[in-house]
C-alpha positions in Angstrom: 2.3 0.0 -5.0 1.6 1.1 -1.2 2.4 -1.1 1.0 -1.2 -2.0 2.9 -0.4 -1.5 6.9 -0.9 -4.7 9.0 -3.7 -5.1 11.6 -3.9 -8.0 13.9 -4.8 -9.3 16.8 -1.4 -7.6 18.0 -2.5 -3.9 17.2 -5.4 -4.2 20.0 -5.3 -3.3 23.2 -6.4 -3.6 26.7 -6.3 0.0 28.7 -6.3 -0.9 32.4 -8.5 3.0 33.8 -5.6 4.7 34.7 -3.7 4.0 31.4 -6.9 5.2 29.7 -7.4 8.7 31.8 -4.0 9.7 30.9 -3.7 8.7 27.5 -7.3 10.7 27.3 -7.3 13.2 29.8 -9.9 15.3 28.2 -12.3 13.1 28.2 -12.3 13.3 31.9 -11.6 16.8 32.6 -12.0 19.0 29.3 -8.6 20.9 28.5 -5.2 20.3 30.4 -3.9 23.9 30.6 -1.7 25.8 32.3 -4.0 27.6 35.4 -4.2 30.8 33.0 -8.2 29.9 32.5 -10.9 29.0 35.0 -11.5 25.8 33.4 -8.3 24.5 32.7 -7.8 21.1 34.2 -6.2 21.7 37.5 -9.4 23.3 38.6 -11.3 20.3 37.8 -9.4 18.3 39.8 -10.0 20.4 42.7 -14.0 20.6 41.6 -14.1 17.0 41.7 -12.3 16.3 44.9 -14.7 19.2 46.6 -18.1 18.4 44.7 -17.6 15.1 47.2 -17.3 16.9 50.1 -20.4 19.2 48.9 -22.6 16.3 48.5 -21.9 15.1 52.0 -22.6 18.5 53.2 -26.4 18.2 51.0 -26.8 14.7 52.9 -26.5 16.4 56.0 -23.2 15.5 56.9 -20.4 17.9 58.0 -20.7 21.8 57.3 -17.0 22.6 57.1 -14.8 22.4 54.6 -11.3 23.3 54.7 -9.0 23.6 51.3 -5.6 24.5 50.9 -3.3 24.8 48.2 0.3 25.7 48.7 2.3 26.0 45.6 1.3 22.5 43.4 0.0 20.7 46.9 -3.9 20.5 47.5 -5.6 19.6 50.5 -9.1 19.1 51.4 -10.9 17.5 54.2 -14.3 17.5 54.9 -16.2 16.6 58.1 -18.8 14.4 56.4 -19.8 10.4 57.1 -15.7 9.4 56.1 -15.8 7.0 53.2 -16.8 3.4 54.6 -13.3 2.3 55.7 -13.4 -1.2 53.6 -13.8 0.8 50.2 -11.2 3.4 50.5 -8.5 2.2 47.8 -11.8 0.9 45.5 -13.3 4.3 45.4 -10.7 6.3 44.2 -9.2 3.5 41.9 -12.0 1.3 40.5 -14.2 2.7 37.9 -17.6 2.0 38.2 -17.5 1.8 42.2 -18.9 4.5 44.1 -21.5 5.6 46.4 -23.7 8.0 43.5 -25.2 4.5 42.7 -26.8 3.9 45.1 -30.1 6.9 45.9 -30.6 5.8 49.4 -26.9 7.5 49.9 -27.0 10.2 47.8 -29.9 12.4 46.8 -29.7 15.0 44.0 -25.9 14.7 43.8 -23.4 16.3 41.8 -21.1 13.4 41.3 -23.0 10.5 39.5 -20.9 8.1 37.3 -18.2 7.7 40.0 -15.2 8.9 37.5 -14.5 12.3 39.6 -11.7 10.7 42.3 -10.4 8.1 39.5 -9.2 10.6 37.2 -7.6 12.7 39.6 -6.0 9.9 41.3 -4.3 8.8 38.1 -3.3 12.7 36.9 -1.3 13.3 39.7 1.8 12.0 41.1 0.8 11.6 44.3 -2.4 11.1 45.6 -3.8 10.3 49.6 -6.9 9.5 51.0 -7.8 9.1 54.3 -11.0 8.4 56.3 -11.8 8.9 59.7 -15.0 7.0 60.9 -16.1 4.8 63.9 -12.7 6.1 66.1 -10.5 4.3 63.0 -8.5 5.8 60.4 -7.6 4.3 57.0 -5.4 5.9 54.5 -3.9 4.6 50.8 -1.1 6.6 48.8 -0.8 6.4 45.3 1.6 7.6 42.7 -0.2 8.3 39.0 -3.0 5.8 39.7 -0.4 3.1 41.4 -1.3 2.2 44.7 2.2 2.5 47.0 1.2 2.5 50.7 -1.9 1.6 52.7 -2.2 1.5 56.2 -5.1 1.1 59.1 -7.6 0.4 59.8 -5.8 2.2 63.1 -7.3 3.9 66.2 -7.4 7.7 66.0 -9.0 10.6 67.8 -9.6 12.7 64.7 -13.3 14.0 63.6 -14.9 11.6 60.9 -14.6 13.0 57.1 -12.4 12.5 54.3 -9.0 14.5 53.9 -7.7 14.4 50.3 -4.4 15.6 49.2 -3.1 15.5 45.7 -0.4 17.0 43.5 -0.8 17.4 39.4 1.3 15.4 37.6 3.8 18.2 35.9 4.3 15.6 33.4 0.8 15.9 32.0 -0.1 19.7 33.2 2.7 21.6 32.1 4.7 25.0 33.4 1.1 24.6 35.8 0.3 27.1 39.1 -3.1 27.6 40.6 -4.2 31.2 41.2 -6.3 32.1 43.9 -8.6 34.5 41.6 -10.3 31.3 40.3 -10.0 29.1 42.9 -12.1 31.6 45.2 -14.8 32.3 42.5 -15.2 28.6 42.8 -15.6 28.0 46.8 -18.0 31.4 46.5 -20.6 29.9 43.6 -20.7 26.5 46.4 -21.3 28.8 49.0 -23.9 30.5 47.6 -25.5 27.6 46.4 -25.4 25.8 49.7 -26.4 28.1 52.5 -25.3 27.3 55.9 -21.3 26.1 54.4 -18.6 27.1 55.8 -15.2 26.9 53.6 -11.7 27.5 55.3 -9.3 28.2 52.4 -5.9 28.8 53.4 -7.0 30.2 56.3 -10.0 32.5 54.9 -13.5 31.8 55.3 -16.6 31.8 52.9 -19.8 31.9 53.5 -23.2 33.2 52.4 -26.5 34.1 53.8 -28.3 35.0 51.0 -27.6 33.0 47.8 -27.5 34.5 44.3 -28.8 37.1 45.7 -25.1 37.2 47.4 -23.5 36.0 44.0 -24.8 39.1 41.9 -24.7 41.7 44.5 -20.9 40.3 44.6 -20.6 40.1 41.2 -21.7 43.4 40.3 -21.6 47.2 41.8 -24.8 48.5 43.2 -24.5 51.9 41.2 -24.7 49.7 37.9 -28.4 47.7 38.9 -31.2 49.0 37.5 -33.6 48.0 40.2 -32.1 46.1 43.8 -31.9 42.4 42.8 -35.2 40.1 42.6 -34.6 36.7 44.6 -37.2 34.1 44.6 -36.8 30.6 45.9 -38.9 27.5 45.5 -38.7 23.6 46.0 -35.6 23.0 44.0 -35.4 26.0 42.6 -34.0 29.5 43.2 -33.1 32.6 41.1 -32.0 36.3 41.2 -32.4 38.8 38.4 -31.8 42.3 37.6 -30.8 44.6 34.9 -27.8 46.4 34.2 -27.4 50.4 33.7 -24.3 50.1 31.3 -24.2 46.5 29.8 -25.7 45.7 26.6 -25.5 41.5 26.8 -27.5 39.3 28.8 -25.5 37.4 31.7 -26.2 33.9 33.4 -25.1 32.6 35.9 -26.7 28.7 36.3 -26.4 25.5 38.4 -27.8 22.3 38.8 -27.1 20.6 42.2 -24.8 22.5 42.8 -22.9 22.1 39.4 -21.7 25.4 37.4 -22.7 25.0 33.8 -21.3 27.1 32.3 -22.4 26.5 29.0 -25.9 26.6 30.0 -28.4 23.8 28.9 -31.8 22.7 29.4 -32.5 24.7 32.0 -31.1 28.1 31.2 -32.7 27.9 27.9 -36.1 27.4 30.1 -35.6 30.3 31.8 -34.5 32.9 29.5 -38.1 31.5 27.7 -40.1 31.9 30.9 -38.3 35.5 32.0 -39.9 36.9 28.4 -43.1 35.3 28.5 -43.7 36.3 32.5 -43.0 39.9 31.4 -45.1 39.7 28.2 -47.9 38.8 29.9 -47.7 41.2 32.9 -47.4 44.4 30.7 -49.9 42.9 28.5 -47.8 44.2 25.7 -45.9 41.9 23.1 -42.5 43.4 23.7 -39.6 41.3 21.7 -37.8 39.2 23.9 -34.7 40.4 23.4 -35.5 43.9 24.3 -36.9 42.7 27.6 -33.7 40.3 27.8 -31.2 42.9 27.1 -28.6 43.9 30.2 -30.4 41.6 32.0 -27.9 39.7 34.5 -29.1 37.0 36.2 -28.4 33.4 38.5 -30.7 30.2 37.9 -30.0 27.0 40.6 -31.9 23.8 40.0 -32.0 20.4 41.5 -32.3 17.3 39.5 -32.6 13.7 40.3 -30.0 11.9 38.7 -29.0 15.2 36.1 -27.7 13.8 32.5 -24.8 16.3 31.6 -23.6 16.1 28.0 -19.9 15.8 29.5 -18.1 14.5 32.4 -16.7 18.3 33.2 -20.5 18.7 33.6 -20.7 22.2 32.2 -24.0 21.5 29.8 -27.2 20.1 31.4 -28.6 17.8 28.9 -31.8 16.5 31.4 -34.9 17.7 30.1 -36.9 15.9 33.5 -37.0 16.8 36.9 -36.9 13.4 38.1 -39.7 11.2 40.0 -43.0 12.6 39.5 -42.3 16.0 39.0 -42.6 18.1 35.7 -40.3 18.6 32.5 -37.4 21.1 33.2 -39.3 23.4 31.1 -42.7 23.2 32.3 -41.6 23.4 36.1 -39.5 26.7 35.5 -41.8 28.1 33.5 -44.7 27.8 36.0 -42.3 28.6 39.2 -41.2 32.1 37.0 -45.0 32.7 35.7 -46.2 33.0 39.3 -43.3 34.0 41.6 -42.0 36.6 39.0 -45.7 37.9 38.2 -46.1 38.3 41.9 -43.2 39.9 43.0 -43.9 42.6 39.8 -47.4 42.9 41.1 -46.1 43.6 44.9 -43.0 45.9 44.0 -44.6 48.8 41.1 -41.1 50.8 41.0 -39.4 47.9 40.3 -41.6 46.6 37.9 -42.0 50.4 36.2 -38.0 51.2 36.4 -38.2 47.5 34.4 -40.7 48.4 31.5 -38.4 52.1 31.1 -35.4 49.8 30.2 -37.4 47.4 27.9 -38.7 50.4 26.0 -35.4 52.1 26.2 -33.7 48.8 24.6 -36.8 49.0 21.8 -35.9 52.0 20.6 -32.1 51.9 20.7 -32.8 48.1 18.5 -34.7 50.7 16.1 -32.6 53.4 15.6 -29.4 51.3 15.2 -31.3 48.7 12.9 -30.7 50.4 9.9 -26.9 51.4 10.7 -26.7 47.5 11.6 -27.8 46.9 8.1 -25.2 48.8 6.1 -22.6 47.5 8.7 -23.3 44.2 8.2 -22.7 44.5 4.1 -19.8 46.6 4.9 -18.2 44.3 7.4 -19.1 41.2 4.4 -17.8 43.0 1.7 -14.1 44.0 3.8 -13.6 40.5 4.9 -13.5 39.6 1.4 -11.3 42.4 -0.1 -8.9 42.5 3.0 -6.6 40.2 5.0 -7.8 41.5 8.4 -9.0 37.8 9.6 -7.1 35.1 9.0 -9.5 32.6 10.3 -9.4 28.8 11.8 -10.9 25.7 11.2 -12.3 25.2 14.7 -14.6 27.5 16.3 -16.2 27.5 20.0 -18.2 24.1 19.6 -21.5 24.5 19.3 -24.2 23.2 21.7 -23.8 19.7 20.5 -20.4 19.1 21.4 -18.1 19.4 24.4 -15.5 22.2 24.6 -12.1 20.5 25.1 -10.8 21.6 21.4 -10.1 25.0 22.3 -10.0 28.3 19.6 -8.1 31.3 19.8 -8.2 34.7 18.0 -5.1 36.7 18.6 -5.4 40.5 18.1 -2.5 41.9 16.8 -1.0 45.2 15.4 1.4 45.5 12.2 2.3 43.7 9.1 5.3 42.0 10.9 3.9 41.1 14.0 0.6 39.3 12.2 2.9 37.7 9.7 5.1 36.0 12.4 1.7 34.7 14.5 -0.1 33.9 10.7 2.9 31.9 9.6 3.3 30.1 13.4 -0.3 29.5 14.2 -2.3 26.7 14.0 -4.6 26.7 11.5 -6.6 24.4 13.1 -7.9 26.4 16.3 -5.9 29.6 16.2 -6.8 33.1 14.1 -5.3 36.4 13.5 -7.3 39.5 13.4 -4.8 42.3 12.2 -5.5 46.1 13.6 -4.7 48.9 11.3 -2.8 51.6 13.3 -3.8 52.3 17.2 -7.6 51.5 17.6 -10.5 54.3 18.3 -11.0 55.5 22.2 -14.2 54.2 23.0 -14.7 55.4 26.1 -18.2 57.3 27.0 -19.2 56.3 23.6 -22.4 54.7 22.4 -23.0 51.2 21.2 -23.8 53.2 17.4 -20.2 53.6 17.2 -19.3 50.5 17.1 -20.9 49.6 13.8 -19.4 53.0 12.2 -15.8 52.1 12.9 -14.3 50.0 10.5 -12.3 48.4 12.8 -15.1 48.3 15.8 -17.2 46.8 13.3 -14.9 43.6 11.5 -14.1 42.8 15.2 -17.5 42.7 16.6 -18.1 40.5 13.1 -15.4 38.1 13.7 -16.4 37.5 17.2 -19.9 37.3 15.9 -21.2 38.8 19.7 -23.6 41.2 17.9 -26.3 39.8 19.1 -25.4 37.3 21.7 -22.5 36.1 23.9 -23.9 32.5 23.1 -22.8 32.8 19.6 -19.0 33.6 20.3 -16.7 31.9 17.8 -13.4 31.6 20.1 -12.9 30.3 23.3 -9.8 32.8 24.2 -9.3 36.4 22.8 -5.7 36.9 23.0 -4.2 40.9 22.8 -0.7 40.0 21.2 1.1 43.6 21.0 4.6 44.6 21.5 5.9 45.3 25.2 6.8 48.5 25.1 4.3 52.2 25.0 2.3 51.9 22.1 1.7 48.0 22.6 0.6 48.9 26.2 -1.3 51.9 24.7 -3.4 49.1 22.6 -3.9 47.2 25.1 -5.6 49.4 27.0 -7.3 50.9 24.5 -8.8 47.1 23.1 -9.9 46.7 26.8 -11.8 49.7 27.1 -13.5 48.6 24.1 -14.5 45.2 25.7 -15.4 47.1 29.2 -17.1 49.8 27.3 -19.3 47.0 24.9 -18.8 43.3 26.0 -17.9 43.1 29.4 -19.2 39.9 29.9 -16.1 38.7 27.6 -13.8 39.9 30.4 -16.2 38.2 33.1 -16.5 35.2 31.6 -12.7 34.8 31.4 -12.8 35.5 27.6 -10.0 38.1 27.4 -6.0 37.2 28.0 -2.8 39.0 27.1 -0.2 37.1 25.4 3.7 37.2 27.3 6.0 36.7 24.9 9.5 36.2 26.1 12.5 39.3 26.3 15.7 37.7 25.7 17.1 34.8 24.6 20.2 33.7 26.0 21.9 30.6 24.2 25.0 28.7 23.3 25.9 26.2 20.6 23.8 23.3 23.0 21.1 24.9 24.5 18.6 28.2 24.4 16.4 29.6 26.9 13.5 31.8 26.2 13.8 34.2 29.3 10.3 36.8 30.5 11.8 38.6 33.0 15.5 39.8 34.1 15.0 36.8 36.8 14.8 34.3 34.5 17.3 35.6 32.6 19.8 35.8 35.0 18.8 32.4 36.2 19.3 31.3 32.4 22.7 32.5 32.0 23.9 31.1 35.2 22.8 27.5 33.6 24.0 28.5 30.1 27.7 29.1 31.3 30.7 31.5 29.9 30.0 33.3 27.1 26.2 33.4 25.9 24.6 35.1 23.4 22.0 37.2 24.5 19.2 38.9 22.1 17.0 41.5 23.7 13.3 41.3 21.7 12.3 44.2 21.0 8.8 43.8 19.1 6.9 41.1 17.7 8.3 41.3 14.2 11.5 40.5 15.3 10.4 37.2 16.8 10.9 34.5 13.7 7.7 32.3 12.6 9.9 28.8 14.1 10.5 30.5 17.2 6.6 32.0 17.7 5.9 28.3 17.4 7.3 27.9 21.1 5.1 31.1 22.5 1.8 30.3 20.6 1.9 26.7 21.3 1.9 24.1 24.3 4.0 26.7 26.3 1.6 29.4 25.3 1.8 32.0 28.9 -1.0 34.0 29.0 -2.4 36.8 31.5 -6.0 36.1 32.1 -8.0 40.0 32.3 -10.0 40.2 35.3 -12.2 42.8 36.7 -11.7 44.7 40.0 -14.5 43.5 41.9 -14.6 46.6 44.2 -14.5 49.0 41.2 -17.7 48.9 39.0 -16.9 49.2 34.9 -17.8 52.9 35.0 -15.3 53.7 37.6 -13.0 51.4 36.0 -13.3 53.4 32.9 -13.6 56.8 34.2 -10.7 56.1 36.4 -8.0 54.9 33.4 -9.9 56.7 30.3 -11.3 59.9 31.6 -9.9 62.9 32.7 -6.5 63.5 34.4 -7.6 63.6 38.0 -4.8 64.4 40.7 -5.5 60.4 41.7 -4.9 59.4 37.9 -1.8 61.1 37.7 -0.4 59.3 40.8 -1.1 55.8 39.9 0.3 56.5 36.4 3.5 58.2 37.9 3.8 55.5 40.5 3.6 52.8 37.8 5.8 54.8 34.9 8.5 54.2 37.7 8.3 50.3 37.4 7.7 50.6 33.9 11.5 52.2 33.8 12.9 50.1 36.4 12.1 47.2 34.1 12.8 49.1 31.0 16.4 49.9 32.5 16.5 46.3 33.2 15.7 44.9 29.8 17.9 47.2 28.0 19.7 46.2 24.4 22.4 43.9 25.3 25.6 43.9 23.6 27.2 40.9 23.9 
């Protein structure tokens, strides 16, 4: 008979707050991560140290902030009110205790339940404050939520604010290192939303004069907009919209107090509503709405009293009031868009004409492609029953009711071995295989048709389940897991080109990785070293001593399932894909896909020569 386990009053426990936030991190910040993705925790911490700063800045106070991060060290001070010099130490390590309570303080604020500061306080291994107010200067140090020094109240010429500095705890955010690619998309979206801010990081400044009109001129070359960019602002509100030449998706970009959600809520959903009907009802013609949505791309900033977001990362409005005495969220975007957007189409005719082309155009394409849909559809049913090309997981991208800290990964792959090794490594849980047959189809210049003729085109799109929407992806990260060496990089490229060509929002939203997998291993009977580069190698053998054995991976395939376990797990390195902002996806295309200009053959002869340089350095090894 089982022996029953025991539960007393000895099994319960008291969590003092910083126990709690690092025993739970995620239910503070989302994901740990490594700095590969925009959202990984790191950047959180830095969001919640600056949304602090940014709500002084709303208040009226201090229109400066300065931010910099060298190597795992952050700093930033703002020139705002300083925090009242009594309540330092409470406010960064007493939950529940903060200014956000209190309205009179803090209007339409991003930070509300006074949980920002706390958690990075106790997730990093060392953490400062300091305030400057009234001539004095108070400052507290703390080591993973442990208060260690405080000193002050003590006279001081410096400008009133706040200066934070913090560093991650490695032990909680492993192999960790910012990169300034995310960091800078971040001080740009509070620069837009907050015109007349000035951020300083490491030395560079930000700042923005028009908005999202700013973010989506930025975001986005002027050779791909279908008309020049429609900017309306209201009490509370402002938007931008346009439509693309190339894409086929609709894109968001939407705030609320300053806040990116990036998983949309109340408010986007208002909007996409109130874009349709508006347009409807101008053109007096019932046109569906996703033919008038399609390619749209787009930037939506609201401000909330007291905003309810369905997590603390604050990513999903959940408020469906404006606060006070105002409207519904709903009703108030949906009259600011049915009269500002009706206006501005009745006051700009070849914007509102080059607009009805592409709805029309986007009618007909939905038409002609229904039927092929159709039989692509049952095709792409019927293969996933009779083949092994998706392995799938248990655990997709959660759906609208749930937060997105459990993570899911679909890892493209090429060959038998290589998919085997990742299949029998994975975990089933939140990581699937899609296998490739063979080298995938050049999509370049192609039309959107092809992708529901090609076999392979066609399961993908399926198992991404992006046919009709980027809202209904199914995996957090798409992962490109091919060999190192020509035909891996030949794949790569060529299952980029298919996302640039069809889905680039996947790559803009930060969708898209590659997977590093490691060279060599050097080992001896004690210890083993999986080694990325000839540095590391080199750096391995030095610790390894006399004598190692070295293996030189070649492929996949060759990688055993045990030791996949190390590359696909918590030490998982991947290389985020980003686009370059001063190229639009056309050129992009034209310039790696299209025809061998005197330019192209340059950059590829330039690069084949560190291609061997490396290749001469990761030779087979004979030892």
């Amino acid at each position: 008979m089982e022996q029953q386990t025991q539960y007393t009053e000895d099994n319960i426990r008291s969590l003092d707050w910083k126990e709690h936030i690092r025993m739970r991190p995620g239910m503070y910040i989302g994901k740990l991560g490594d700095g590969s993705s925009a959202d990984d925790g790191i950047y959180i911490l830095l969001k919640e140290v600056i949304d602090n700063c940014i709500d002084e800045f709303v208040m009226g106070a201090g229109k400066t902030i300065e931010i910099s991060i060298k190597e795992t060290e952050v700093s930033v001070r703002d020139y705002g009110r300083g925090i009242p010099l009594g309540k330092v130490v409470d406010v960064v390590s007493k939950m529940n205790t903060g200014g956000k309570y209190d309205s009179r303080a803090f209007k339409k604020s991003v930070g509300l339940n006074g949980v920002g500061t706390k958690a990075v306080n106790a997730l990093s291994s060392m953490f400062e404050v300091s305030s400057s107010r009234d001539n004095l200067l108070k400052t507290a140090t703390f080591e993973a939520g442990n208060l260690v020094s405080e000193e002050g109240p003590l006279e001081t010429s410096k400008r009133k604010g706040t200066k934070v500095r913090f560093i991650p705890d490695a032990a909680i955010f492993k192999n960790y290192k910012y990169r300034a690619e995310y960091v800078i998309r971040m001080l740009k979206n509070y620069v837009y939303l907050n015109p007349g801010l000035t951020i300083v990081f490491n030395g560079e400044k930000y700042f923005s004069e028009n908005g999202l009109k700013d973010l989506l001129e930025d975001n986005n070359s002027a050779e791909d907009m279908l008309y020049p960019i429609i900017h309306l602002k209201g009490p509370d509100i402002e938007v931008a919209i346009t439509h693309s030449k190339t894409q086929y998706s609709e894109e968001y970009h939407s705030f609320v107090n300053g806040q990116h959600t990036t998983q949309g809520g109340t408010h986007q959903a208002a909007f996409r509503e109130a874009i349709a009907r508006t347009i409807k009802d101008f053109y007096g013609k019932n046109y569906e709405a996703a033919d008038i949505r399609k390619s749209i791309i787009s930037a939506i900033s609201i401000k909330v009293m007291e905003p309810v977001f369905e997590s603390q990362t604050k990513t999903k409005l959940g408020s469906t009031e404006m606060g006070g005495e105002m409207p519904t969220v709903r009703t108030y975007i949906n009259d600011f868009i049915g009269q500002y957007l009706d206006n501005f189409l009745h006051k700009n005719p070849q914007t509102a004409e080059a607009l009805q082309r592409k709805i029309v155009q986007a009618e007909r394409e939905r038409k002609e492609l229904s039927g092929i849909r159709k039989l692509a559809r049952d095709r792409a049913k019927k293969s996933s029953l009779h083949n092994k090309k998706l392995r799938d997981c248990r655990v997709h991208l959660p759906d609208t009711k749930n937060d997105r800290c459990l993570e899911s990964t679909l890892f493209i792959t090429e060959g038998d071995s290589a998919s085997g090794s990742i299949t029998k490594s994975r975990d089933v849980n939140t990581q699937a295989v899609f296998s490739l047959r063979g080298k995938p189809l050049n999509s370049y210049g192609m039309s959107k048709k092809i992708v529901y003729e090609n076999e392979e085109f066609n399961l993908l799109q399926a198992a991404l389940n992006i046919e009709d929407s980027m809202e209904d992806l199914r995996y957090n990260n798409i992962v490109i897991a091919t060999d190192a060496d020509v035909d891996g990089m030949h794949i790569r490229l060529l299952l980029i080109t298919f996302f640039l060509q069809f889905f680039p929002e996947l790559i803009k939203d930060n969708h898209l990785y590659i997977l590093q997998t490691p060279l060599f291993r050097v080992r001896n009977k004690k210890e083993t070293y999986y080694c990325y580069t000839p540095e590391e190698k080199e750096a391995a053998m030095s610790k390894v001593g006399a004598k190692p054995e070295i293996t030189r991976f070649k492929g996949l395939g060759e990688i055993s399932p045990d030791e996949f376990k190390h590359f696909i797990g918590q030490d998982i390195r991947l290389e985020p894909v980003m686009l370059d902002k001063k190229m639009s996806i056309d050129q992009l295309l034209e310039f790696y896909m299209g025809k061998n200009t005197p330019k192209r053959q340059e950059f590829i002869i330039d690069n084949l020569k560190v291609e061997l340089d490396v290749i001469s350095e990761t030779a087979p090894i004979s030892e």
